[in-house]
N, C-alpha and C positions, 0 to 999 in steps of 0.2 A: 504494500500500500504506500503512497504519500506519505505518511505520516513515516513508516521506517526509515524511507529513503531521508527524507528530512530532519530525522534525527539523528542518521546515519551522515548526515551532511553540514549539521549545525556548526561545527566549530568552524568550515569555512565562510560559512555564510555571516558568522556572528562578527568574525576579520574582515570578512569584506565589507561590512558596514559600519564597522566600526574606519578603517579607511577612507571609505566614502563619508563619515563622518568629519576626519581629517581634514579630507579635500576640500568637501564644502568650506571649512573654517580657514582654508587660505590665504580667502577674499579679505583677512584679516592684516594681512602684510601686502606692501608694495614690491613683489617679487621682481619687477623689472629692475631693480636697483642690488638686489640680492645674488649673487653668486651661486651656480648650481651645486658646487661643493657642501652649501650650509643648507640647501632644500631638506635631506632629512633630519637636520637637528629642527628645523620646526615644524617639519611632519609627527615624528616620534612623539612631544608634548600631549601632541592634539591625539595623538590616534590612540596614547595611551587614557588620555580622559576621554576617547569612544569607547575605550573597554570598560571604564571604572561605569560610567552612565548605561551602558549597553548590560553591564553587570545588573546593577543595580533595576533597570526593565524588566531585566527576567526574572532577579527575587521578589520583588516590593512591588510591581506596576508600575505601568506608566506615568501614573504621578509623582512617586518618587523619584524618578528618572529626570521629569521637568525640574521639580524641585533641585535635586543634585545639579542642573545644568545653569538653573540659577545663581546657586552658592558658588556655584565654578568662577561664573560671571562677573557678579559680586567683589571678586578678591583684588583684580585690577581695579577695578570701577574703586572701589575705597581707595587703594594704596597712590593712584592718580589726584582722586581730591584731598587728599593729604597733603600731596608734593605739591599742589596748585596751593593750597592754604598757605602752606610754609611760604610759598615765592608769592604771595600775593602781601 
């Protein structure tokens, strides 16, 4: 059935989307200015927080997953308006 085969296949599928995950978050860096030697040091951050949220999907739901995706968010987003506070 479906279902074996897809169980039988989850650990690929669960990497490739956690990738895909990665690549989406890209769009976060100006890559034209970037070197292709450092593309996997900021691939690896991101695809390892697709495993950490992609983890967190399959134990908790999808709600805890957005939640997780927030707190991820969240940790720049503060340490930025800090460094903005201080220089202001």
């Amino acid at each position: 059935t479906w279902r074996r085969y897809y169980r039988w296949r989850f650990g690929w599928v669960y990497h490739l989307s956690a990738l895909v995950f990665a690549a989406v978050h890209l769009n976060n860096f100006r890559l034209a200015d970037v070197p292709y030697w450092m593309l996997p040091l900021l691939v690896l951050p991101q695809w390892s927080a697709g495993l950490v949220v992609g983890w967190m999907r399959v134990r908790r739901g999808i709600g805890a997953a957005v939640l997780l995706h927030g707190i991820f968010n969240s940790g720049p987003i503060l340490i930025i308006m800090l460094v903005l506070n201080r220089a202001g």
